[in-house]
N, CA, C and O atoms as a GROMACS GRO file, in nm:
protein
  432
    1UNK      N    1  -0.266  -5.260  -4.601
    1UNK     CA    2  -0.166  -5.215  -4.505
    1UNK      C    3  -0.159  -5.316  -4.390
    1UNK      O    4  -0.255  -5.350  -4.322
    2UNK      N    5  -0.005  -5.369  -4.374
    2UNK     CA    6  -0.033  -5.443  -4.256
    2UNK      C    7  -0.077  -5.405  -4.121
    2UNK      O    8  -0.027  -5.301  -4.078
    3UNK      N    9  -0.149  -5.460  -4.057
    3UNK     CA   10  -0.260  -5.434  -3.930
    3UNK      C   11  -0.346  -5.376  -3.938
    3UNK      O   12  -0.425  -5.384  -3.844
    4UNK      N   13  -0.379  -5.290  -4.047
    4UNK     CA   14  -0.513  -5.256  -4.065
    4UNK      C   15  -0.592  -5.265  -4.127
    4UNK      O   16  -0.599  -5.242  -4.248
    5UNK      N   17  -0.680  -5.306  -4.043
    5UNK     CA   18  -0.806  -5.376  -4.141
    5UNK      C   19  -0.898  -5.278  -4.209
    5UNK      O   20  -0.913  -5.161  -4.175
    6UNK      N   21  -0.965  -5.349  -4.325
    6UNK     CA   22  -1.045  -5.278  -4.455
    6UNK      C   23  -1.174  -5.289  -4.414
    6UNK      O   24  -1.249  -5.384  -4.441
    7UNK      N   25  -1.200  -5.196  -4.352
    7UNK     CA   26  -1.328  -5.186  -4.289
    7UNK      C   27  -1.460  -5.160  -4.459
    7UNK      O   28  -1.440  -5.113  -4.571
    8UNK      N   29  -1.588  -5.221  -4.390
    8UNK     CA   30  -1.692  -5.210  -4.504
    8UNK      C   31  -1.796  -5.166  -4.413
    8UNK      O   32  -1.796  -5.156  -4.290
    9UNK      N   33  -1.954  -5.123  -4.567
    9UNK     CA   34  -2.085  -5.137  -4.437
    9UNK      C   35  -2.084  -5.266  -4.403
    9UNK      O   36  -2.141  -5.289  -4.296
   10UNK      N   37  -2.028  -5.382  -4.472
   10UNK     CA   38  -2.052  -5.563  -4.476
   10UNK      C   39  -1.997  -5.563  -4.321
   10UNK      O   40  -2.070  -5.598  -4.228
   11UNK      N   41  -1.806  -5.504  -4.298
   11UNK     CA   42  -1.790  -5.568  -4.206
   11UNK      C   43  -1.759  -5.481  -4.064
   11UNK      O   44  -1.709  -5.531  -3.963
   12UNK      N   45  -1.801  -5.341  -4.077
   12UNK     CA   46  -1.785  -5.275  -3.972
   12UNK      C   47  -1.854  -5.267  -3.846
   12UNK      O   48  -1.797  -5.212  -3.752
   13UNK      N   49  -1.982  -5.320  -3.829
   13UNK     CA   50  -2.032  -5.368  -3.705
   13UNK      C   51  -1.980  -5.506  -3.629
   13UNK      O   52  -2.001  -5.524  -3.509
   14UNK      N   53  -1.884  -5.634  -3.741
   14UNK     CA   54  -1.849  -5.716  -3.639
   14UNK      C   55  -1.717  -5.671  -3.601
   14UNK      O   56  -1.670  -5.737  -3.508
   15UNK      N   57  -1.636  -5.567  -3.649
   15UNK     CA   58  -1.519  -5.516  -3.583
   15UNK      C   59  -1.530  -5.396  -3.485
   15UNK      O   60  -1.446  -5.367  -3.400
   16UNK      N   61  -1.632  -5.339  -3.507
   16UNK     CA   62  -1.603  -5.198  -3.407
   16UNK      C   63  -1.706  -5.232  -3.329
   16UNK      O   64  -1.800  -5.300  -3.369
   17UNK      N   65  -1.693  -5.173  -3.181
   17UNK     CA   66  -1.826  -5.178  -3.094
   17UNK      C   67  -1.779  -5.311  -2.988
   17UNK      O   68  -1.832  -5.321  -2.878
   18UNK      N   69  -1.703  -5.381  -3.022
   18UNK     CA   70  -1.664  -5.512  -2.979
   18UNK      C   71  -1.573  -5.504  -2.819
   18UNK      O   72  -1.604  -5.408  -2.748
   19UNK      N   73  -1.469  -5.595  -2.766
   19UNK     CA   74  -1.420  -5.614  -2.671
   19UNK      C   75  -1.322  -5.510  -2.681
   19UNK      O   76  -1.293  -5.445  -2.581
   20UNK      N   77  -1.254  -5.480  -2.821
   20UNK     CA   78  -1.120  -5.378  -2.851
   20UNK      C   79  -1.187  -5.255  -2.908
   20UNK      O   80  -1.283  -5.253  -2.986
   21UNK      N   81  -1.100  -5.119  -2.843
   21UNK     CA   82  -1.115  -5.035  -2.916
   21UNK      C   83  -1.109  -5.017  -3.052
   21UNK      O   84  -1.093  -5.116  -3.124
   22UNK      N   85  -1.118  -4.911  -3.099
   22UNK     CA   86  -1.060  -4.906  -3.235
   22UNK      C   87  -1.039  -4.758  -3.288
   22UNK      O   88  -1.096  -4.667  -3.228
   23UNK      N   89  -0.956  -4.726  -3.406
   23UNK     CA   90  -0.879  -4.606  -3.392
   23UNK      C   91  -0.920  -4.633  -3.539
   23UNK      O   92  -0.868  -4.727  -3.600
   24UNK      N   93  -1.018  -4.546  -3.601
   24UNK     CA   94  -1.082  -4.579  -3.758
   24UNK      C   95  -1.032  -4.450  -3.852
   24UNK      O   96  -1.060  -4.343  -3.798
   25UNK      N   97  -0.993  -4.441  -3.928
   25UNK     CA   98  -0.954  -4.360  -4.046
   25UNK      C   99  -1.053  -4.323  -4.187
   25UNK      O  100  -1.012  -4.341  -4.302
   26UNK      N  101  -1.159  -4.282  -4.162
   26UNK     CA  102  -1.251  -4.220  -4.299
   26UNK      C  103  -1.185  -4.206  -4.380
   26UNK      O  104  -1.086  -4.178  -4.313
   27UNK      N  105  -1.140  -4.199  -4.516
   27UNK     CA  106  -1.076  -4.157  -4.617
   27UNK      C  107  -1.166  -4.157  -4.737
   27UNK      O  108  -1.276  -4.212  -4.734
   28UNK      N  109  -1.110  -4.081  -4.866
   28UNK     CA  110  -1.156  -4.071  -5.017
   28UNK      C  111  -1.001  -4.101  -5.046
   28UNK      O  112  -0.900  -4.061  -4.989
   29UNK      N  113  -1.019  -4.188  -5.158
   29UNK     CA  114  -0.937  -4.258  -5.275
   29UNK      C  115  -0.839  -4.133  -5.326
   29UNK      O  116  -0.717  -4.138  -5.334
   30UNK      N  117  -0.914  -4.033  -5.354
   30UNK     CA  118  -0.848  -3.928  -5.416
   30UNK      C  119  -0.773  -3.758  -5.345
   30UNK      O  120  -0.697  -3.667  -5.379
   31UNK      N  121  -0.861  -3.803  -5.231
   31UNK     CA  122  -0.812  -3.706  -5.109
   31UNK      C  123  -0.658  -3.680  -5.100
   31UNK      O  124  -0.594  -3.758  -5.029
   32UNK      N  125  -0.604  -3.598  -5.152
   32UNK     CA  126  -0.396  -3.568  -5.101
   32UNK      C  127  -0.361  -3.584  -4.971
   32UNK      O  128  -0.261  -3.641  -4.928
   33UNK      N  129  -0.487  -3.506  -4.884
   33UNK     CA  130  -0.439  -3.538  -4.732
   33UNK      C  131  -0.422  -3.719  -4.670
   33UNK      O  132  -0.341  -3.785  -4.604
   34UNK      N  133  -0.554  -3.740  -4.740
   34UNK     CA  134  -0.573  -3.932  -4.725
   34UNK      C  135  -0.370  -3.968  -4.746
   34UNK      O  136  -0.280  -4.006  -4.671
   35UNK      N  137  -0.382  -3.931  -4.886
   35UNK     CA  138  -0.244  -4.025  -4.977
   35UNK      C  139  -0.156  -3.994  -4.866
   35UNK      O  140  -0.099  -4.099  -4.838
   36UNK      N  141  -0.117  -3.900  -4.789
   36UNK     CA  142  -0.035  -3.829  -4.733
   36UNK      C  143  -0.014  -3.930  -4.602
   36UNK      O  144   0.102  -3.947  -4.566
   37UNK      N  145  -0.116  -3.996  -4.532
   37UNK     CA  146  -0.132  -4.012  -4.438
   37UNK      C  147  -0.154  -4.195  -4.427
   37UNK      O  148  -0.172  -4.279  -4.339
   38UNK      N  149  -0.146  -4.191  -4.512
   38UNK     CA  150  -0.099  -4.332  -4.542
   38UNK      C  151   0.024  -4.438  -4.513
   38UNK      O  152   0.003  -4.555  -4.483
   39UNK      N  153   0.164  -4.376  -4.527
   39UNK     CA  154   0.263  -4.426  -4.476
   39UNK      C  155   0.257  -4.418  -4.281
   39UNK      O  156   0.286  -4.510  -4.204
   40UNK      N  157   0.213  -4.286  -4.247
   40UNK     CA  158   0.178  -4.302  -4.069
   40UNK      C  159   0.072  -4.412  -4.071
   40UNK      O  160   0.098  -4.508  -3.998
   41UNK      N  161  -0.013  -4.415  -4.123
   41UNK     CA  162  -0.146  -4.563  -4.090
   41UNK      C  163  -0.060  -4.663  -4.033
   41UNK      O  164  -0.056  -4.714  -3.921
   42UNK      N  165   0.021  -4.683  -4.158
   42UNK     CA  166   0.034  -4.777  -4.154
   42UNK      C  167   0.153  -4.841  -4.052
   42UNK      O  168   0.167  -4.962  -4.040
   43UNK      N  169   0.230  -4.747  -3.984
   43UNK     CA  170   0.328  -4.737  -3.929
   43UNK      C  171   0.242  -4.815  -3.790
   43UNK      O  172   0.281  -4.914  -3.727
   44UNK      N  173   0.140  -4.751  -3.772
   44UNK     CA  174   0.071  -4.761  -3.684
   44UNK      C  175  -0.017  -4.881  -3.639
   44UNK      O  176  -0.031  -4.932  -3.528
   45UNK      N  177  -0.069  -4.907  -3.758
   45UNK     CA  178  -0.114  -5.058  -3.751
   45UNK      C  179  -0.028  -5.153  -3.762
   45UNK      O  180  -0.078  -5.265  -3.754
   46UNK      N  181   0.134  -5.147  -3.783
   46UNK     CA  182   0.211  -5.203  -3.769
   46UNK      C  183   0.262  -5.216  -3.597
   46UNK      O  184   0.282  -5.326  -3.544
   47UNK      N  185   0.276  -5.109  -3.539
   47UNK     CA  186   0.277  -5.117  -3.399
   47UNK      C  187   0.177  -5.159  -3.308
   47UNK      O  188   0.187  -5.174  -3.186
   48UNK      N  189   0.068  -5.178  -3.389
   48UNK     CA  190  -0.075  -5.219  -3.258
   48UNK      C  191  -0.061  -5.373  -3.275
   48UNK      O  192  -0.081  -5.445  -3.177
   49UNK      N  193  -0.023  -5.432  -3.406
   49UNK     CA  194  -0.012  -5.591  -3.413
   49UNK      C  195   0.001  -5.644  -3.295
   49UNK      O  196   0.074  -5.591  -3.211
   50UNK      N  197  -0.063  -5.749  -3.272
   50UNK     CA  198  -0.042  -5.846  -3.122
   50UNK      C  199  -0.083  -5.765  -3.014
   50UNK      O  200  -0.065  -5.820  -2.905
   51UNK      N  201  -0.129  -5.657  -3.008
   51UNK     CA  202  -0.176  -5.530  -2.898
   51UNK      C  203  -0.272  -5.621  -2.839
   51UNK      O  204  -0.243  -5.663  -2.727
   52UNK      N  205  -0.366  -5.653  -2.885
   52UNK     CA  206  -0.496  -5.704  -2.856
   52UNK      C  207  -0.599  -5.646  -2.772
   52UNK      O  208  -0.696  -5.701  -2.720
   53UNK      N  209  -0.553  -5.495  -2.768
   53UNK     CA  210  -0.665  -5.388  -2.674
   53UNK      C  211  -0.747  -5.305  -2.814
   53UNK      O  212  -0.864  -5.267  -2.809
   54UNK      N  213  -0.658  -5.290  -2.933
   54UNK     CA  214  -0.718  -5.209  -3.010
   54UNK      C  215  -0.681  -5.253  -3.160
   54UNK      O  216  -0.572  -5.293  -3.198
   55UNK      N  217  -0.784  -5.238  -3.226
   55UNK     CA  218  -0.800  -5.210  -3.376
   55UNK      C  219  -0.761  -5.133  -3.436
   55UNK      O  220  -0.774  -5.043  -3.353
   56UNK      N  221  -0.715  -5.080  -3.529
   56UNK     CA  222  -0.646  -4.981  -3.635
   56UNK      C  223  -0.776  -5.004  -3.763
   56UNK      O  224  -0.794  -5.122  -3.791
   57UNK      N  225  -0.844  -4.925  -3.823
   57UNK     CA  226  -0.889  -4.977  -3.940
   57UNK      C  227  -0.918  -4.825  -4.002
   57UNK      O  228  -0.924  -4.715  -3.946
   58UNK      N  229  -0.933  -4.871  -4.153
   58UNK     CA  230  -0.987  -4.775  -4.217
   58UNK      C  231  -1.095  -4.796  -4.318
   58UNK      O  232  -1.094  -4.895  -4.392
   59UNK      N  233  -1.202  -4.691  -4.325
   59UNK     CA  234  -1.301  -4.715  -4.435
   59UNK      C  235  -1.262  -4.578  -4.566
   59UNK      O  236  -1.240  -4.458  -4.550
   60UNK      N  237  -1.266  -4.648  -4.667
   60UNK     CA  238  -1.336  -4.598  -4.787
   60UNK      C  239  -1.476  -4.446  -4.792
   60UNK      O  240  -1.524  -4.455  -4.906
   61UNK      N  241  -1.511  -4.388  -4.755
   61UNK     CA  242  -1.565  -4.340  -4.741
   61UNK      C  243  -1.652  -4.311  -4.812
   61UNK      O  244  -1.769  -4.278  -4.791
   62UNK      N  245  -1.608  -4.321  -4.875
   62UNK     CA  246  -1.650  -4.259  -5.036
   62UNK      C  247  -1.737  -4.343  -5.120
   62UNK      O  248  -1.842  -4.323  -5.181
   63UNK      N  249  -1.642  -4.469  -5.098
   63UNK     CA  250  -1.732  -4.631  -5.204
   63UNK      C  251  -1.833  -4.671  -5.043
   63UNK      O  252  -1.922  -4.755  -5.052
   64UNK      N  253  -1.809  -4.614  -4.927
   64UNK     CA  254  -1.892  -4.658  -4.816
   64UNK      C  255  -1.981  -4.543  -4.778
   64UNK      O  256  -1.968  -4.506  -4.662
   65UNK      N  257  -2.077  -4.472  -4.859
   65UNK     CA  258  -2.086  -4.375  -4.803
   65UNK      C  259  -2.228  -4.368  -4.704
   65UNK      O  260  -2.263  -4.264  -4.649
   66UNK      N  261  -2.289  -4.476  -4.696
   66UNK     CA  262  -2.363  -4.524  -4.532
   66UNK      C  263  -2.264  -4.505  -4.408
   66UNK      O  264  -2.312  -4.452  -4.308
   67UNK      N  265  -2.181  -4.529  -4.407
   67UNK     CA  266  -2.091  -4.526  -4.325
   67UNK      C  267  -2.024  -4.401  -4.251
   67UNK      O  268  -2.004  -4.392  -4.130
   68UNK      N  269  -1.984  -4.273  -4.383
   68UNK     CA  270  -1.959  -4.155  -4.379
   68UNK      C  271  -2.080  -4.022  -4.324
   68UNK      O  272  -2.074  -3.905  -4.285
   69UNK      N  273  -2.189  -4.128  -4.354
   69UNK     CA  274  -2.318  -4.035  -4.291
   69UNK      C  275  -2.388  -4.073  -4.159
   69UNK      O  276  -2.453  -3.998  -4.086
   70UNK      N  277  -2.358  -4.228  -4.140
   70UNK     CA  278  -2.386  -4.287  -4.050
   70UNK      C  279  -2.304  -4.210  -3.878
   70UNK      O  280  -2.349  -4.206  -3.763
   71UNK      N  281  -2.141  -4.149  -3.953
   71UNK     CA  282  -2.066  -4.104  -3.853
   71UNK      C  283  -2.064  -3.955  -3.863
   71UNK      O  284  -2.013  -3.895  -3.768
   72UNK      N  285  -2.098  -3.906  -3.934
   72UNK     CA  286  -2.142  -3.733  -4.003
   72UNK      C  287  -2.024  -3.709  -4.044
   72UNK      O  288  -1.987  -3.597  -4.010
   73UNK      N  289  -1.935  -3.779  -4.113
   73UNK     CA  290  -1.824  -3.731  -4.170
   73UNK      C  291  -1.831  -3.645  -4.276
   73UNK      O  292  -1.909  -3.676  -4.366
   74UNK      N  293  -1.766  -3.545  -4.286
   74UNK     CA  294  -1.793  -3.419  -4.364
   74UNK      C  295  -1.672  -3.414  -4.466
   74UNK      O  296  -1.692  -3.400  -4.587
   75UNK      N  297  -1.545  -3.427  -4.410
   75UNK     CA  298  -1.414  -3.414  -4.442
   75UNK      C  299  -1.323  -3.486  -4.409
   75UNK      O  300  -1.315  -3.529  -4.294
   76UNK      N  301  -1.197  -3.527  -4.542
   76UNK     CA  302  -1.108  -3.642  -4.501
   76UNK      C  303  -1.001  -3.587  -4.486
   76UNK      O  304  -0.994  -3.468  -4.518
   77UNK      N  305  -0.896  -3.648  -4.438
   77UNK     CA  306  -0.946  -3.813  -4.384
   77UNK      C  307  -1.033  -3.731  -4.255
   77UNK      O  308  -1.044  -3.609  -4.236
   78UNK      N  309  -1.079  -3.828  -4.188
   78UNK     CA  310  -1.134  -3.828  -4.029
   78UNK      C  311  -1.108  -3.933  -3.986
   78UNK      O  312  -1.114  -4.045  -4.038
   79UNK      N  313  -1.054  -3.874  -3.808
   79UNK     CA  314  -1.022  -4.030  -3.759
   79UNK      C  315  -1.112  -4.010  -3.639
   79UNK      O  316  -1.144  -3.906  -3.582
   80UNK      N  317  -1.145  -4.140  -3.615
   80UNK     CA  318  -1.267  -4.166  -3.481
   80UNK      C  319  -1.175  -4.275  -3.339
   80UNK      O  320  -1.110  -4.380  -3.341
   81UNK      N  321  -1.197  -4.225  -3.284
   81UNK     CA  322  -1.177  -4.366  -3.164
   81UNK      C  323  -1.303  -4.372  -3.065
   81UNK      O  324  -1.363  -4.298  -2.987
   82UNK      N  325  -1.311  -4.523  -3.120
   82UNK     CA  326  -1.384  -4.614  -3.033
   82UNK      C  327  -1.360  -4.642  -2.919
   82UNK      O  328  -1.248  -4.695  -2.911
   83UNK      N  329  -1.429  -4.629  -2.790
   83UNK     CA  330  -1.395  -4.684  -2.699
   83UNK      C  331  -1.448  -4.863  -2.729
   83UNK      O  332  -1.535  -4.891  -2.811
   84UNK      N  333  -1.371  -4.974  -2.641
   84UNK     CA  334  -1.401  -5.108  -2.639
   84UNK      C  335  -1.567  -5.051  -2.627
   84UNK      O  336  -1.597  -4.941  -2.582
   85UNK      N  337  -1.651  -5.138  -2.671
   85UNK     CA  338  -1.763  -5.205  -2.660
   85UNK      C  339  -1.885  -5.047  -2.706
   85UNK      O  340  -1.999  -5.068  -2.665
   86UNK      N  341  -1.875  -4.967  -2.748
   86UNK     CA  342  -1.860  -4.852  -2.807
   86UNK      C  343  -1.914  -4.819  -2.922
   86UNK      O  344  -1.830  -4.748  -2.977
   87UNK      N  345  -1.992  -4.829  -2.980
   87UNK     CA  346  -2.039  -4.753  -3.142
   87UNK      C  347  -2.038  -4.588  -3.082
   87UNK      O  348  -2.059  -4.507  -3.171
   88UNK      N  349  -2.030  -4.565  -3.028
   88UNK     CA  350  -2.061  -4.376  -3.014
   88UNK      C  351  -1.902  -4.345  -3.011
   88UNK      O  352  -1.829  -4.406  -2.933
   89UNK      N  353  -1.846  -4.242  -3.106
   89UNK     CA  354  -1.709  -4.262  -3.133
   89UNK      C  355  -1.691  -4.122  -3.089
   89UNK      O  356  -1.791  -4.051  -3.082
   90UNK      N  357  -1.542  -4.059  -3.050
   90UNK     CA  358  -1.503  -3.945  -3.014
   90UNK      C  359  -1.403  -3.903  -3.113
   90UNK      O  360  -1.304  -3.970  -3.140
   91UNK      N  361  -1.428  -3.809  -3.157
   91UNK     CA  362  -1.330  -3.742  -3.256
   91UNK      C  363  -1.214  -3.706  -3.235
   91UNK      O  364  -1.184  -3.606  -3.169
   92UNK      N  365  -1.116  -3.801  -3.301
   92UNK     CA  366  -0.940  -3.788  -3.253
   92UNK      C  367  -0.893  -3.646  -3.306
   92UNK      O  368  -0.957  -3.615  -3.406
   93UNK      N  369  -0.815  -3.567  -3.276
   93UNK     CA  370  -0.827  -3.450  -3.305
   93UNK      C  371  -0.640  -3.391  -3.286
   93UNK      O  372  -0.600  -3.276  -3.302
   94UNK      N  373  -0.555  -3.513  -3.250
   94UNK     CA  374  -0.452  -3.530  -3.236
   94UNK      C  375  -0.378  -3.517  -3.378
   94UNK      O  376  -0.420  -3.505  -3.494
   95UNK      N  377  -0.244  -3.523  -3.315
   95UNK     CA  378  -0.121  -3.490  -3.475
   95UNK      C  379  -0.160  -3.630  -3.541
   95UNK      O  380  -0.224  -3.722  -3.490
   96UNK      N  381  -0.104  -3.620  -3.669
   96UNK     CA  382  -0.098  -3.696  -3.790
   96UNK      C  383   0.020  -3.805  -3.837
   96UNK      O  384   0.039  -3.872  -3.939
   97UNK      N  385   0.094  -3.787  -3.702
   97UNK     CA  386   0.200  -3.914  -3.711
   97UNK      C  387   0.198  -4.084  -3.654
   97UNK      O  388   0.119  -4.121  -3.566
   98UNK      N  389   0.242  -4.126  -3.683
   98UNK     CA  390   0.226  -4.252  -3.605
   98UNK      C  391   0.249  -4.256  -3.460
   98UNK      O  392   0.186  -4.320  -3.376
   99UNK      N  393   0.369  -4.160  -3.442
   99UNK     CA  394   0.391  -4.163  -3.280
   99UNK      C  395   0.296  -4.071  -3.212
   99UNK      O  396   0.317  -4.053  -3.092
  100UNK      N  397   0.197  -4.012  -3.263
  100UNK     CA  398   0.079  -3.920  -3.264
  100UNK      C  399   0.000  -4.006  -3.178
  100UNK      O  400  -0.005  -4.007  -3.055
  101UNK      N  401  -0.056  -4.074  -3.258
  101UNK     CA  402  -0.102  -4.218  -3.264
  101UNK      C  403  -0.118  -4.267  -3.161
  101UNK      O  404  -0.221  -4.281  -3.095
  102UNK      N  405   0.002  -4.301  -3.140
  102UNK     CA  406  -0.002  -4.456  -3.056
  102UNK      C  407   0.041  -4.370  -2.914
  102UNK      O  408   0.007  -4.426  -2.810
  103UNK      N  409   0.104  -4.260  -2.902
  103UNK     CA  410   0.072  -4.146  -2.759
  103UNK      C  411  -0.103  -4.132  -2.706
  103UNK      O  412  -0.131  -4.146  -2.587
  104UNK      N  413  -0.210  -4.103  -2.811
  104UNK     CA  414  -0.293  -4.095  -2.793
  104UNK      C  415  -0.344  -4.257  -2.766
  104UNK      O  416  -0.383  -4.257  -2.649
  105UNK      N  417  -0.351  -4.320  -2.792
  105UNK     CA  418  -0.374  -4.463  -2.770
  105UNK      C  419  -0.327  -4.541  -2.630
  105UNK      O  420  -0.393  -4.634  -2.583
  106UNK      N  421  -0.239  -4.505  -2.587
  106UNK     CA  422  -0.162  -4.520  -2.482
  106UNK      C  423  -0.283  -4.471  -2.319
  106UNK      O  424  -0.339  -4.515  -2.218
  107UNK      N  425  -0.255  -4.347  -2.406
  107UNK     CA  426  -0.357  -4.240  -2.315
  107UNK      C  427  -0.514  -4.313  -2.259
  107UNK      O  428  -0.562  -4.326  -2.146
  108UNK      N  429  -0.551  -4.343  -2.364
  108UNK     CA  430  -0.709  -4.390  -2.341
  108UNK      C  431  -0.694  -4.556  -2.262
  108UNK      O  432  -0.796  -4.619  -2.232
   0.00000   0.00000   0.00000
């Protein structure tokens, strides 16, 4: 998806925690809600391009699942936001649209 990056256990400590927030998406491959929520992602990481305050990414959850326990993810999708410089994440709890999104993003 353009602007958002494919987060791993390989590469999620040099992207999150850093100078930029980040707005992370847990998902399973097979999840309906995931598939569903896919065209907003991406809407979204299409609007943060060139932002340079925040990250858009999503992990796998499922093929990452250090990651899913690492954050106590229980249920997908889940989305987290990072504050800049940040591993302790706050649970986004906002609507499911892109303009959802980037209202809440605005905000922080």
């Amino acid at each position: 998806l353009e602007g958002v990056i494919d987060l791993t256990a390989e590469n999620f400590d040099s992207h999150v925690g850093k100078e930029k927030a980040a707005l992370v998406e847990f998902y399973a491959p097979w999840c309906g809600h995931c598939k569903r929520l896919v065209p907003e992602w991406e809407r979204l990481g299409q609007a943060a391009l060139g932002n340079g305050r925040v990250i858009i990414g999503k992990i796998d959850a499922d093929t990452h699942a250090e990651l899913g326990n690492r954050f106590g993810i229980q249920s997908y999708p889940t989305i987290k936001y990072f504050s800049a410089d940040s591993t302790e994440p706050e649970d986004y709890e906002g609507g499911r649209k892109a303009e959802d999104f980037i209202n809440f993003l605005n905000e922080e």
